[in-house]
C-alpha positions, -999 to +999 in steps of 0.1 A: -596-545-525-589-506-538-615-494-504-589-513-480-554-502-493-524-516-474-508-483-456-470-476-462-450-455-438-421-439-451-397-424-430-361-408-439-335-406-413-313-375-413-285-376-392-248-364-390-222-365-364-210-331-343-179-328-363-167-295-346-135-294-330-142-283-291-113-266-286-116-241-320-149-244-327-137-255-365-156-282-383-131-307-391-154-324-418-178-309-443-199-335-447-228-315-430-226-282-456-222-308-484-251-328-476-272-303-470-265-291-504-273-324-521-292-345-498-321-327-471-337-301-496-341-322-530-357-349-511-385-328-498-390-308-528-391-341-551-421-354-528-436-321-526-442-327-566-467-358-552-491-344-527-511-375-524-475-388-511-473-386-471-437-392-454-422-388-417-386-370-417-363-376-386-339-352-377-311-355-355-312-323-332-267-322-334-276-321-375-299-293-370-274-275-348-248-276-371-269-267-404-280-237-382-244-231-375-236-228-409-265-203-420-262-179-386-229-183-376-209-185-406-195-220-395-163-229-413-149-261-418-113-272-430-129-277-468-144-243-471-113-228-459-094-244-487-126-238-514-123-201-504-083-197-510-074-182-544-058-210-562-027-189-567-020-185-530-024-224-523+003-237-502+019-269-507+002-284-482-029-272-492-027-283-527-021-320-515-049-315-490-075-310-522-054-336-542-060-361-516-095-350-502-116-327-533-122-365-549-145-375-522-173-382-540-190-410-558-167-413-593-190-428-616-228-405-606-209-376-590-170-369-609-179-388-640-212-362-656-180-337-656-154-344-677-129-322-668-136-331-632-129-370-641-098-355-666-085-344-634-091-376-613-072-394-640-044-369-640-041-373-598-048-411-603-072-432-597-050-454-570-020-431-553+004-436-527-006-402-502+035-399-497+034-394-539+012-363-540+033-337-533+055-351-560+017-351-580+012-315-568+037-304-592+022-314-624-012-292-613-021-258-628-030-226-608-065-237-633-062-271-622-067-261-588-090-239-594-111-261-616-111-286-588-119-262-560-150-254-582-158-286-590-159-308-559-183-284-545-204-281-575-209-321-578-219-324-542-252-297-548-284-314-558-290-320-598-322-304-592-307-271-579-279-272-604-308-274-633-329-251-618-307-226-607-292-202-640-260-194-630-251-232-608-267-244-648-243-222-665-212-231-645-221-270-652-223-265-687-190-241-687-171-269-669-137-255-667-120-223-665-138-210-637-130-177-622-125-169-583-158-147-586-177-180-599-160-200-567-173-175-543-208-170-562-210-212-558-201-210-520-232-188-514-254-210-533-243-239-510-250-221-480-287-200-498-295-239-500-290-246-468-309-219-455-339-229-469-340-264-453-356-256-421-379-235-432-392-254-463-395-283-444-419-263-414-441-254-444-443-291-453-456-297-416-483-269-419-498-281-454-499-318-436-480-338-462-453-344-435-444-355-401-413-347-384-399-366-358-364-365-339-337-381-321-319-381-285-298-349-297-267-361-298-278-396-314-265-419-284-273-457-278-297-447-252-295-486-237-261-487-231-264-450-214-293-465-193-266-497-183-241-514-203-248-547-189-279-542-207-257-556-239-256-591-224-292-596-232-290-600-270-249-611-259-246-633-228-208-633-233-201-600-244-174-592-233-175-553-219-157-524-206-137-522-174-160-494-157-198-498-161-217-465-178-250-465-158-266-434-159-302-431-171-303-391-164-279-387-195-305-406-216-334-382-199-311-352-208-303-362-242-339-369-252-353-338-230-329-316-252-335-332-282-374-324-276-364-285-264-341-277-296-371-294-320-398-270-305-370-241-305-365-248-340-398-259-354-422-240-328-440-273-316-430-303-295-427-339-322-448-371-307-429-394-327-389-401-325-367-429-340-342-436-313-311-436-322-299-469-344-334-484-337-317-492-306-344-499-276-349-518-241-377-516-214-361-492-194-357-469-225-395-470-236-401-456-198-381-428-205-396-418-238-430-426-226-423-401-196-415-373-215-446-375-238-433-392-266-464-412-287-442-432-311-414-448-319-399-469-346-371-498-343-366-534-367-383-563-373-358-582-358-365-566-325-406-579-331-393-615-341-373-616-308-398-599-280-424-621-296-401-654-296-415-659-332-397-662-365-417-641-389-391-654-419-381-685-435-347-692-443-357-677-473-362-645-456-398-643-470-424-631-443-446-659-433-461-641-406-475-608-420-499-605-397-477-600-370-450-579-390-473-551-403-491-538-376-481-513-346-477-527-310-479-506-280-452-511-248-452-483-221-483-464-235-459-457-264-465-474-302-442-489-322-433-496-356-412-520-370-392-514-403-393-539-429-357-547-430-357-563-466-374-538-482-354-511-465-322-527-475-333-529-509-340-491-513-307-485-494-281-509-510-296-526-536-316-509-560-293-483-569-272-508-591-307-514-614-325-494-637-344-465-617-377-477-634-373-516-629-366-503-595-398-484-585-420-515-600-405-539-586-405-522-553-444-516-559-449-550-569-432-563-536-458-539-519-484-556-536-473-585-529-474-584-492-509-567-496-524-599-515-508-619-484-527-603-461-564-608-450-591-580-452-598-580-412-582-547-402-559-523-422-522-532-420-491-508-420-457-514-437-426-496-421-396-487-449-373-468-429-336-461-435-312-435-441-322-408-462-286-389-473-262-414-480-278-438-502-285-415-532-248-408-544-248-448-558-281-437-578-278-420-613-294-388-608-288-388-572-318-407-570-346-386-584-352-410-612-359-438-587-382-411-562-402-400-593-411-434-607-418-447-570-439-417-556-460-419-591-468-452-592-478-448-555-498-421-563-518-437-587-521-470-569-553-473-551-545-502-534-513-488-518-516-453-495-488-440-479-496-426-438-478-412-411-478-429-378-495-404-357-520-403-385-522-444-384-525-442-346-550-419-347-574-434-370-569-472-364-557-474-332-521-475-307-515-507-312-522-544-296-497-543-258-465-561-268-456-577-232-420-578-236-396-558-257-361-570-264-329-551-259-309-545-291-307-524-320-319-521-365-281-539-366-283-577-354-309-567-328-278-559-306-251-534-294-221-554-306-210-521-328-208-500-299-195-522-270-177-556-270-146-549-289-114-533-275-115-502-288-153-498-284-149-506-244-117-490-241-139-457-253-165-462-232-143-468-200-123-434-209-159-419-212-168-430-175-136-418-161-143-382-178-181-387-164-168-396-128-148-367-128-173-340-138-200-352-116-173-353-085-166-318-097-200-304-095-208-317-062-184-304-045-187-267-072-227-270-072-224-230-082-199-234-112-213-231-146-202-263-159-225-266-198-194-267-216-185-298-196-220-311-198-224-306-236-187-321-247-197-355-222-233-357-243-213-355-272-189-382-261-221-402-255-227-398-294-228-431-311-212-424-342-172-428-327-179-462-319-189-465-351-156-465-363-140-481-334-142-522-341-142-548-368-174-531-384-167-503-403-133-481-414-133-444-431-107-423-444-113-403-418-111-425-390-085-407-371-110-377-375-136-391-349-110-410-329-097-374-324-129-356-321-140-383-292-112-376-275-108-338-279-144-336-264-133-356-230-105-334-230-127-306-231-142-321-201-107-320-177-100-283-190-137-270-178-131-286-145-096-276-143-076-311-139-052-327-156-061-342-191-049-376-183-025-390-208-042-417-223-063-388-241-032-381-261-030-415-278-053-429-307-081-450-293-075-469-324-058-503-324-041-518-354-034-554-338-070-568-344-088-598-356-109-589-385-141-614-388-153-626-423-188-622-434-191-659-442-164-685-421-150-713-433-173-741-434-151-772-449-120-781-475-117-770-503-098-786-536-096-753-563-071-754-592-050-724-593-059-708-627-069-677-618-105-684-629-135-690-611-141-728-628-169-737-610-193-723-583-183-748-557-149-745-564-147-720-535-178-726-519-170-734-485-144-710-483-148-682-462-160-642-480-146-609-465-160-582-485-133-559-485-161-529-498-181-535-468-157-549-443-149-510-442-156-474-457-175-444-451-199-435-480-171-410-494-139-439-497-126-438-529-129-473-550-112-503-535-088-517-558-097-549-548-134-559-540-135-596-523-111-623-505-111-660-500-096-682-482-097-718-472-078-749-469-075-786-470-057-806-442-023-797-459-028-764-473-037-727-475-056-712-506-064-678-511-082-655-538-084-623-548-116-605-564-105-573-580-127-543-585-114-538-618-089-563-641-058-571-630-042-558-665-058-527-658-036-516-627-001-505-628+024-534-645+047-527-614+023-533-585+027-562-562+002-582-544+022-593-512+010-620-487+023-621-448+011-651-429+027-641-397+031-675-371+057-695-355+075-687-385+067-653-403+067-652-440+062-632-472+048-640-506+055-609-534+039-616-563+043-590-596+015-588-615+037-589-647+036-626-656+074-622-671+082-616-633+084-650-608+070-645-574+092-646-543+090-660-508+104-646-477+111-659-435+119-630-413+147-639-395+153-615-364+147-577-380+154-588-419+137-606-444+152-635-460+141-649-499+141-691-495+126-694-531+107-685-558+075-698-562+047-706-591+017-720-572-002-687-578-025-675-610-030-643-620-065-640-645-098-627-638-091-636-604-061-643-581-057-671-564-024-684-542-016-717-521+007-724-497+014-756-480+014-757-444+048-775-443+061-741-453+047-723-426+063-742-404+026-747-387+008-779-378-028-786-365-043-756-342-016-732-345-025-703-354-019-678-384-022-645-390-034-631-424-028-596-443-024-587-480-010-555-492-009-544-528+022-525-532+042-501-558+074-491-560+077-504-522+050-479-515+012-494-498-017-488-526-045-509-504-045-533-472-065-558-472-080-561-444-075-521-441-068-527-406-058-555-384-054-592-398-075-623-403-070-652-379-066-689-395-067-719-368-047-751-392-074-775-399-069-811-377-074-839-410-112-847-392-120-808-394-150-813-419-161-839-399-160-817-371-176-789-390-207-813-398-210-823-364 
């Protein structure tokens, strides 16, 4: 068995959005400069320790833009600016600016190892209202702020600089009291980091431990530049934008100039890429092909449904491993396909175990798929996934989990990690896969980029700005018009649909709604028209249906106890995670961490999962329900349980108490009913759901952060219905 090892391919994606502002050339996040102090360095140079070890790295071209931005062009961002001002000069508004940003980091494996950092988090509070921190700013030191300028940017470096490194060692161990020489000694660590990233990864390539491949530069859904009709495939009833975006030059151009800034940077032209969200389509293997591109990588999913075969069970264990671990070829270009469970596992799940249980159990799970293969060719397992974001939920930022992994694979002779071209190379390009489905590593689809309101309503904006420019240059064929050209490939990034939609919410949403639109504006001021007015207002729409992750499946009968009695007491309830249901990797922790809700034929139920216990939030905070219908009401609830809970109709502009109510518990959990009687609402009407947790009057959390959930009342056959 140990002379026909099962090949692993490992490959990390790197990738950041263009966060500079167009019209100032100011970054207006930091989250480049910070990762690159924590995230792009550390994990070569922890591999590096394992030569036997071989990985792929994909870089984004717009990341490696902006990293080489910081090191030659002294890029600033809004954060810097802030780091860099002595404490004692701090305005007002820049004091709540670091009260309400400088947390940004994971509490417990990034604030927590420094005590006076977490002695300052519990000073702020863990849970504010943003209107209170100017009231909060008061209370703060001129050594406060200073501490926390220091100390923001000293969590988000790498452990294995800050150990290595004498003086970012001594200022961990000082821990407070830092000077503004120290601040400004730190600042050009972060950026003597960074500078070493390109380089020490072009040494990697040379010794042959490494393969590097990239990305269409500005990381757009190539399909849906190519046509976005081509979202009906995985969709038929997708509902999509006004204007169709059909223009398979821009995916040429993005990939041609991803290809041209890898070789300007690197000296050499990648054969592999991973196209941008795994996203792929027939018409976008052409392309790639065309421009000399060997290999790509995408999901499993994407296999399962070109092949029409489920290589699962409901289980989700592979049954067909023959077909899963193996390249195929399409357009003279191979492919790869991720396994998606073992990805996942790496990227969400194994952070929350211990780092060694981790590493064996992913070996064994290697192992296990090795033993379920037969000996009749080699066979090549895919894990790909992000490689910055995931380490901040690891103690150690990870390097405890690496180290135990990349061992045990060293010493495992019946494991052996490749790269693809080296796979291709020695065992072939693949058997020809005959047809390749459209869609993406997320439900084999486009549904995060296209589909919803604001996602099409972006995308029609973007056509209009497109239309323009291209009329433009016709009729100016002599007019230097790159600026115009670069801001629309930027537009055609995917990460500001990203936010746009159900899918995913961030503190600093309006930051890309903003940046996507600045960059269109950008457009009309190069061409000298008009910036249409529409430009001016937030993409972003608050009046939104927010989907659960599991939908309500039948009644449900639980007793209001505020405790969790029985598994099936909510079991056919429907699940919104409020973690995931939003959240960039930097959101502070959600107060609350899961709802229910459900019904029988006569009423409403609702629970609340919170992140920590109930007893353990301010006494004065309120959990209030609106169900919004024919009739609008309001449930307040107090947490105190000497306090009675209240219910409210709106009536024209002012809300109007009926009664109090008692049909609520308050314990480990919360959970609420209602009748439908007193919504005034009877079979198919429909409701409209939101919960806030309030203080003093003032919004703590939303829950959904955005938008509302949708209830349709039951008919008394609904579970009938449902089984149907």
């Amino acid at each position: 068995m140990t002379d026909n090892p099962l090949f692993i391919c490992i490959l990390w994606h790197m990738h950041q959005p263009f966060y500079k502002d167009p019209f100032n050339n100011y970054y207006r996040l930091p989250w480049v400069r910070l990762h690159g102090c924590k995230d792009y360095l550390d994990m070569l140079e922890i591999l590096l320790e394992f030569p036997d070890i071989k990985q792929v790295f994909n870089f984004t071209p717009s990341l490696l833009e902006q990293l080489s931005d910081y090191t030659e062009n002294h890029a600033k961002d809004q954060y810097l600016e802030i780091t860099l001002k002595k404490a004692d000069e701090l305005t007002l508004e820049d004091k709540v600016f670091i009260l309400e940003n400088f947390f940004l980091a994971n509490w417990d494996n990034m604030i927590k190892p420094f005590p006076r950092y977490f002695d300052l988090l519990k000073k702020r509070g863990f849970h504010v209202i943003k209107k209170d921190l100017s009231r909060i700013a008061n209370y703060f030191t001129k050594d406060d702020y200073l501490d926390l300028q220091v100390l923001f940017n000293l969590c988000w470096i790498d452990p294995l600089f800050r150990n290595r490194d004498p003086f970012l060692k001594e200022l961990s161990i000082k821990g407070r009291g830092y000077s503004e020489e120290e601040k400004k000694l730190l600042i050009d660590k972060q950026l003597s980091i960074i500078k070493n990233i390109i380089p020490s990864y072009s040494s990697a390539v040379k010794k042959g431990q490494i393969e590097i491949s990239v990305s269409p530069f500005y990381h757009p859904i190539l399909p849906l530049l190519c046509d976005t009709d081509s979202a009906k495939i995985a969709i038929p009833d997708i509902r999509l934008p006004k204007k169709r975006f059909s223009h398979s030059e821009d995916a040429v151009n993005q990939i041609k100039m991803g290809l041209e800034y890898f070789e300007k940077i690197f000296g050499y032209r990648p054969v592999g890429m991973w196209p941008s969200e795994g996203s792929v389509s027939e018409e976008v293997l052409k392309i790639i092909s065309s421009e000399g591109i060997q290999w790509i990588a995408t999901d499993e999913d994407i296999l399962a449904i070109s092949l029409g075969r489920q290589l699962r069970d409901s289980s989700r264990n592979v049954t067909e491993p023959t077909l899963l671990y193996k390249p195929y070829q399409f357009n003279d270009v191979s492919i790869i396909f991720r396994d998606h469970i073992i990805s996942d596992l790496i990227g969400f799940i194994y952070s929350k175990w211990d780092s060694k249980h981790a590493a064996d159990d992913l070996i064994n799970k290697l192992l296990h798929i090795r033993y379920s293969l037969p000996e009749d060719r080699p066979y090549l397992v895919s894990i790909i996934l992000d490689g910055e974001n995931a380490w901040e939920y690891y103690k150690n930022d990870g390097h405890d989990f690496l180290r135990y992994f990349y061992s045990s694979l060293s010493s495992e002779k019946r494991l052996k990690t490749i790269t693809p071209s080296e796979y291709i190379k020695n065992f072939g390009v693949g058997e020809p896969l005959k047809k390749l489905h459209a869609g993406s590593w997320i439900y084999s689809n486009y549904a995060v980029w296209i589909g919803h309101e604001e996602d099409n309503t972006a995308w029609d904006y973007l056509t209009e700005a497109r239309e323009e420019l291209e009329l433009f240059q016709k009729m100016n064929p002599d007019k230097d018009l790159s600026k115009a050209w670069k801001a629309i490939y930027i537009a055609e990034g995917s990460d500001w649909n990203w936010w746009y939609g159900d899918e995913h919410t961030t503190e600093t949403q309006k930051d890309f709604d903003e940046l996507f639109r600045f960059n269109l504006m950008k457009v009309y001021q190069e061409i000298g028209k008009e910036i249409p007015s529409h430009l001016y207002i937030p993409v972003l729409r608050e009046d939104r249906s927010i989907l659960p992750s599991i939908s309500i499946r039948g009644f449900i009968e639980p007793k209001i106890d505020g405790m969790v009695t029985s598994y099936y007491e909510w079991y056919q309830a429907a699940k919104l995670d409020i973690k995931k249901s939003g959240g960039s990797m930097h959101k502070s922790e959600s107060m609350l961490s899961t709802l229910y809700y459900g019904f029988n034929k006569d009423k409403l139920f609702i629970r609340l999962d919170p992140s920590f216990p109930f007893d353990e939030m301010p006494e004065d905070t309120r959990i209030t329900i609106y169900i919004l219908g024919k009739t609008n009401i309001k449930s307040v609830i107090p947490l105190r349980k000497d306090l009675t809970g209240e219910f409210f109709i709106k009536k024209e502009n002012d809300w109007l108490k009926v009664k109090e109510i008692r049909d609520y518990a308050i314990n480990d959990v919360f959970e609420f009913s209602i009748p439908f009687e007193d919504l005034n609402s009877k079979e198919s009407d429909e409701l409209r759901l939101f919960i806030l947790l309030t203080r003093n009057g003032e919004e703590l959390e939303r829950c959904p952060w955005r938008g509302y959930i949708s209830i349709t009342v039951p008919s008394p056959d609904f579970e009938a219905i449902m089984w149907y």
